[in-house]
C-alpha positions as a Markdown table, in Angstrom:
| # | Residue | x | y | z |
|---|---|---|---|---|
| 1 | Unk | 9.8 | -4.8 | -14.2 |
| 2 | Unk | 10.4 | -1.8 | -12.8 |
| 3 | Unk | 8.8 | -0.9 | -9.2 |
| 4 | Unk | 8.4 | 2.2 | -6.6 |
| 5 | Unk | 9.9 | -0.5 | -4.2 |
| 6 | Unk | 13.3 | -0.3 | -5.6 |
| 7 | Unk | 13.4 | 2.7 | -3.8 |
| 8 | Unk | 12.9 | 1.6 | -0.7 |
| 9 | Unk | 16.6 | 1.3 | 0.8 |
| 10 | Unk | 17.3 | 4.8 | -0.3 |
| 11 | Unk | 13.7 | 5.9 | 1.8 |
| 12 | Unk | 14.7 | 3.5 | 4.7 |
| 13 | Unk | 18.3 | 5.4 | 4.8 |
| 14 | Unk | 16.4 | 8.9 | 5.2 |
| 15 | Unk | 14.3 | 7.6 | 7.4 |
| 16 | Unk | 16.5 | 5.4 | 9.8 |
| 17 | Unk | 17.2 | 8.8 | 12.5 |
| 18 | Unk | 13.3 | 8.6 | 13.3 |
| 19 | Unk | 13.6 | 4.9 | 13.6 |
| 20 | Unk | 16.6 | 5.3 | 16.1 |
| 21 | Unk | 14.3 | 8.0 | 18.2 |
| 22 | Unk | 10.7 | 5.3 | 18.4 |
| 23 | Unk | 13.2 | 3.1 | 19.7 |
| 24 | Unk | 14.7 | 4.9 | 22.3 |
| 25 | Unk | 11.1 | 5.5 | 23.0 |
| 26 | Unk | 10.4 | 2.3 | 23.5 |
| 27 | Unk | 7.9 | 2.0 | 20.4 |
| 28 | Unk | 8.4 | -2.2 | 18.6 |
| 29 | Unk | 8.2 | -3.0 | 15.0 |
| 30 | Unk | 4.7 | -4.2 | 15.2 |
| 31 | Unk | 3.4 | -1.5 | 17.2 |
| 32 | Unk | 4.3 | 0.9 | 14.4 |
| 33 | Unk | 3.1 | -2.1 | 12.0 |
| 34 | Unk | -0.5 | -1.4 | 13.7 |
| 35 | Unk | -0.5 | 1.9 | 14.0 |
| 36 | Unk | -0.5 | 2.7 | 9.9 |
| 37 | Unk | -3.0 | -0.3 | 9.5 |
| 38 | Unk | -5.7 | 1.5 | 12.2 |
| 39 | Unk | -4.3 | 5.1 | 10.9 |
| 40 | Unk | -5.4 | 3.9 | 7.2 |
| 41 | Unk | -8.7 | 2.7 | 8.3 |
| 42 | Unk | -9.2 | 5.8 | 10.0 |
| 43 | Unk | -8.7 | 8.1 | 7.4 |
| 44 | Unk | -10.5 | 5.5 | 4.9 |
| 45 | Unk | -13.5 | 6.6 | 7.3 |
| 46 | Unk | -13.2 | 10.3 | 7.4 |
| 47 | Unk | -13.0 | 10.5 | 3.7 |
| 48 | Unk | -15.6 | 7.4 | 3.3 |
| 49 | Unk | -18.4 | 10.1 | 5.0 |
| 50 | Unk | -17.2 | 13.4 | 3.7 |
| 51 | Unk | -16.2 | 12.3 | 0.3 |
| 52 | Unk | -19.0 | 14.2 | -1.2 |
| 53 | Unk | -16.3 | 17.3 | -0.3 |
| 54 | Unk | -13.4 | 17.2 | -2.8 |
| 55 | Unk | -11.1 | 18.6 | -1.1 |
| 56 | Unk | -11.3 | 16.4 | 1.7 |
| 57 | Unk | -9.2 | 13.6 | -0.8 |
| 58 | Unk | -6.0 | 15.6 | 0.6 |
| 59 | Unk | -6.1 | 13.4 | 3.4 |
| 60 | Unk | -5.0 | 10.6 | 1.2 |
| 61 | Unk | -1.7 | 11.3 | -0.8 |
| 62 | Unk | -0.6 | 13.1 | 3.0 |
| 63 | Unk | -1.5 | 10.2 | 4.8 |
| 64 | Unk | 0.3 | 7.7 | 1.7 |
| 65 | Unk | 3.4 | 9.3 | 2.7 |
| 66 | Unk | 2.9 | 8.9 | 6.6 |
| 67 | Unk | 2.2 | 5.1 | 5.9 |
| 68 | Unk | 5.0 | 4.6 | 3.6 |
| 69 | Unk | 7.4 | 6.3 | 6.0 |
| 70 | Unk | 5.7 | 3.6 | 9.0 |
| 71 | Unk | 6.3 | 0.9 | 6.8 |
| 72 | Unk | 9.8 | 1.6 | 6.2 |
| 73 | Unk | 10.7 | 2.2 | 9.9 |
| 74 | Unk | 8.9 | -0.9 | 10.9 |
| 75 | Unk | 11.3 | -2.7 | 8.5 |
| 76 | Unk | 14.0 | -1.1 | 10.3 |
| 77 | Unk | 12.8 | -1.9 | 13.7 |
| 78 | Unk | 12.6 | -5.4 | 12.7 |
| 79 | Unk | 16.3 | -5.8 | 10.8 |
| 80 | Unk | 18.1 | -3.5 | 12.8 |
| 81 | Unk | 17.1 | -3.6 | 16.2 |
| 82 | Unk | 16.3 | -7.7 | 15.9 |
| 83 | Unk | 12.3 | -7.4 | 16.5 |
| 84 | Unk | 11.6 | -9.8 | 13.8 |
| 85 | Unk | 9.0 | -12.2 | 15.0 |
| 86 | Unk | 6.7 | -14.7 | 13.8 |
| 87 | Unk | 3.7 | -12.7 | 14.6 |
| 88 | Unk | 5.7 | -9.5 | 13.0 |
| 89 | Unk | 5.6 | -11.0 | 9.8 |
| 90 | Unk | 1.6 | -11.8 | 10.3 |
| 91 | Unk | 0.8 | -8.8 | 11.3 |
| 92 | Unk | 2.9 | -7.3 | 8.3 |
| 93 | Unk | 1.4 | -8.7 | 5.5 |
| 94 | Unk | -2.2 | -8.4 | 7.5 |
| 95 | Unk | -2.2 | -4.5 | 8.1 |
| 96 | Unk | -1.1 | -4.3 | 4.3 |
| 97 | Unk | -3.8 | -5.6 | 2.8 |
| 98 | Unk | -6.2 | -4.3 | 5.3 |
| 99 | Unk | -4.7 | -0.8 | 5.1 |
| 100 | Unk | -5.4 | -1.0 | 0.8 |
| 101 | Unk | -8.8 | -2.2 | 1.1 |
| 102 | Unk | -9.8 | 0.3 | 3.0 |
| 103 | Unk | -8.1 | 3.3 | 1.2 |
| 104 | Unk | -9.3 | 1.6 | -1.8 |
| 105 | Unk | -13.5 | 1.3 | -0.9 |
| 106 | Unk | -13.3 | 5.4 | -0.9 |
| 107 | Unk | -13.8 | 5.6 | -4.1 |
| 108 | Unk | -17.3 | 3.9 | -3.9 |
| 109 | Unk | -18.3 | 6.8 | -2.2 |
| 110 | Unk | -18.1 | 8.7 | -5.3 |
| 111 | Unk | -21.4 | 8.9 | -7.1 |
| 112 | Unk | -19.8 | 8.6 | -11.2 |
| 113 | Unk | -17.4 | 5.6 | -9.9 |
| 114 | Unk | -18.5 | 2.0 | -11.3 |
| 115 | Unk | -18.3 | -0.1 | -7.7 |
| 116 | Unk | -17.3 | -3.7 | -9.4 |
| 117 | Unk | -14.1 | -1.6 | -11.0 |
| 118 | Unk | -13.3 | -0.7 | -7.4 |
| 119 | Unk | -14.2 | -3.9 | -5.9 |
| 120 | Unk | -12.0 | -5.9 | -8.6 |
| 121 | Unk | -9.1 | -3.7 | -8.4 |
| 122 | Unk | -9.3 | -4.5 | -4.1 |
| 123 | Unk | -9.6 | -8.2 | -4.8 |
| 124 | Unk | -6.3 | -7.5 | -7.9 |
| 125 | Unk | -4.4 | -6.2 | -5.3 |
| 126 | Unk | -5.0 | -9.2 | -2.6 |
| 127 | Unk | -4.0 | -11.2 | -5.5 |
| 128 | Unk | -1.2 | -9.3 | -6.1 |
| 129 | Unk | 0.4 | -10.0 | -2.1 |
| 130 | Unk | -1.2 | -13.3 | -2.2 |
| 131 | Unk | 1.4 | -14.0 | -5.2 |
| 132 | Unk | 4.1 | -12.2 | -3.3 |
| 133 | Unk | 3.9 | -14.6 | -0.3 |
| 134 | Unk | 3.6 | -17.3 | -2.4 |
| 135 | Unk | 7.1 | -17.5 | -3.2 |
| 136 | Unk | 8.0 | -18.2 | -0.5 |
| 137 | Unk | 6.1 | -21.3 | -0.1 |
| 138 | Unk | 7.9 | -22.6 | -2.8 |
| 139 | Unk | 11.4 | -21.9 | -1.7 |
| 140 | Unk | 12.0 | -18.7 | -3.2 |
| 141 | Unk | 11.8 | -14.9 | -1.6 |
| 142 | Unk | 8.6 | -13.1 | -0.7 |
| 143 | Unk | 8.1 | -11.6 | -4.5 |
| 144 | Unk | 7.6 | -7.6 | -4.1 |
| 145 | Unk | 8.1 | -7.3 | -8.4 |
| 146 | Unk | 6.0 | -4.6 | -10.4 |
| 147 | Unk | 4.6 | -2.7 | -12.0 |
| 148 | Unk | 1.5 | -2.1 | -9.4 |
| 149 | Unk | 3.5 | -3.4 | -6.2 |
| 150 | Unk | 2.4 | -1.8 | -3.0 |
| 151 | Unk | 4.1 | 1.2 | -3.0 |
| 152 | Unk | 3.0 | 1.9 | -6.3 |
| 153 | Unk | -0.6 | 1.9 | -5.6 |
| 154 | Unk | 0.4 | 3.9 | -2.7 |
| 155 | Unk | 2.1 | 6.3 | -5.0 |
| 156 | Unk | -0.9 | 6.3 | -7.4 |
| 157 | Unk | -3.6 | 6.4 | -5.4 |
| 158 | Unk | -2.1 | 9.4 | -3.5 |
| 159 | Unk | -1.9 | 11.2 | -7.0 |
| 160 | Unk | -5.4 | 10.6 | -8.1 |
| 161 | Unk | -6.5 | 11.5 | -4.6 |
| 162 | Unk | -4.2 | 14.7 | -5.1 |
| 163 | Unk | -5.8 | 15.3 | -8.6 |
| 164 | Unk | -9.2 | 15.1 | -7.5 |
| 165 | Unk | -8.6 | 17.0 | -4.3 |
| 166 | Unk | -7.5 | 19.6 | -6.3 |
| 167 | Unk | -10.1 | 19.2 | -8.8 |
| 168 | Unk | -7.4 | 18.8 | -12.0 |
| 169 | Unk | -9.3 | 15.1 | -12.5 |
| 170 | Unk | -12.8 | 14.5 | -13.8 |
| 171 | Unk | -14.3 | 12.1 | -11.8 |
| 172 | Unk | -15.9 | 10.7 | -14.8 |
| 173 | Unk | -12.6 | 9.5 | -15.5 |
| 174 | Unk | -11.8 | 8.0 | -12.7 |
| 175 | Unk | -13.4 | 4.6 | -14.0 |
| 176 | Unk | -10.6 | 4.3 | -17.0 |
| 177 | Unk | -7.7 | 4.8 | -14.6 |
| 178 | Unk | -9.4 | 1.9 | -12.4 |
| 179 | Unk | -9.1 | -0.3 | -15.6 |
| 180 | Unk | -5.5 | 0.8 | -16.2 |
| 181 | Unk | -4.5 | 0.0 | -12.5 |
| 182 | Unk | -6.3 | -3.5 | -13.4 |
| 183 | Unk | -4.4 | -5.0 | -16.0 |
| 184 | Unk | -1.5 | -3.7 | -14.6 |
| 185 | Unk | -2.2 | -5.5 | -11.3 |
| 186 | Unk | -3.1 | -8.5 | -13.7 |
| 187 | Unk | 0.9 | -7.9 | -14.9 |
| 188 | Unk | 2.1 | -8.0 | -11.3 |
| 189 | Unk | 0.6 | -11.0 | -10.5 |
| 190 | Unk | 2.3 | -12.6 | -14.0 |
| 191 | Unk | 5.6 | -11.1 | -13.1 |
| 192 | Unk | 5.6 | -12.3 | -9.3 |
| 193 | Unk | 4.3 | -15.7 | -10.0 |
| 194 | Unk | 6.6 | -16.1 | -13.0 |
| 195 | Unk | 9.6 | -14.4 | -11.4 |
| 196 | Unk | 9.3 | -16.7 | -8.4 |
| 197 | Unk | 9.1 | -19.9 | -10.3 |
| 198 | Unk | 12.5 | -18.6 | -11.9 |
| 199 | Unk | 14.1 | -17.8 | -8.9 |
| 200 | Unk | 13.5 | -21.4 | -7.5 |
């Protein structure tokens, strides 16, 4: 199924003069890793207390792209200048899920939001790398299939942050798009799972 993530090489290509300059600069693969992990939970915390202000949701889909771009550079890092490490990979898959939890739990600092819809979507989208890594215990490749990979909750939480930052959403509808992103992290977990057994 389709994902955001099949973009990523052309992303990584646009993306690869900036990853050349951190490391002339002397900047690793995981220190770029770390840096959008403690960025996310940063900005998870400024809009955490001031989410009561609309507006301040901008910070989100701005600091989605920011992370995505990280992400992709500390893939190049790691290929292209030979910083993979064991650790690397740790501290990959760690910041990740970190970095979506945290982005995620905003939303129970909205008053209208149902707090078990949030906190199940969170726990969906451990599942949902849990499953990715998986695959590779069983002899096949770390599964990054869709629909609601990582870089497409990173794409749609940015736009509901947008939407609501802009005041275009109602928050009172905020709760049926958690249920969407549900089953359709339900879907990812199938397709990974099932895609994975296939590939082996």
């Amino acid at each position: 199924m389709l994902s955001i993530y099949q973009l990523k090489p052309k992303f990584q290509a646009l993306l690869r003069p900036y990853a050349n300059a951190l490391y002339k600069a002397n900047f690793t693969a995981n220190q770029v890793t770390l840096i959008a992990g403690f960025g996310s939970i940063f900005i998870a915390l400024i809009v955490g207390v001031l989410a009561k202000y609309q507006w301040i949701f901008f910070l989100i889909p701005i600091w989605m792209f920011i992370r995505m771009a990280l992400n992709a550079i500390d893939g190049i890092l790691a290929r292209e200048y030979y910083q993979k490490s064991n650790l690397g990979a740790y501290l990959n898959e760690i910041c990740d899920v970190v970095s979506d939890s945290a982005l995620l739990l905003i939303f129970t600092q909205i008053e209208c939001v149902n707090n078990y819809l949030v906190i199940l979507v969170v726990l969906l989208s451990l599942l949902t790398e849990y499953s990715g890594v998986l695959g590779v215990m069983i002899g096949a490749s770390r599964r990054y299939d869709g629909p609601m990979g990582k870089s497409d909750r990173a794409f749609v939480l940015g736009g509901i942050s947008l939407a609501i930052a802009t005041y275009l959403l109602p928050l009172s509808y905020i709760n049926a798009l958690l249920w969407i992103i549900s089953i359709l992290l339900v879907c990812t977990v199938i397709n990974r799972i099932r895609n994975g057994i296939q590939e082996v």
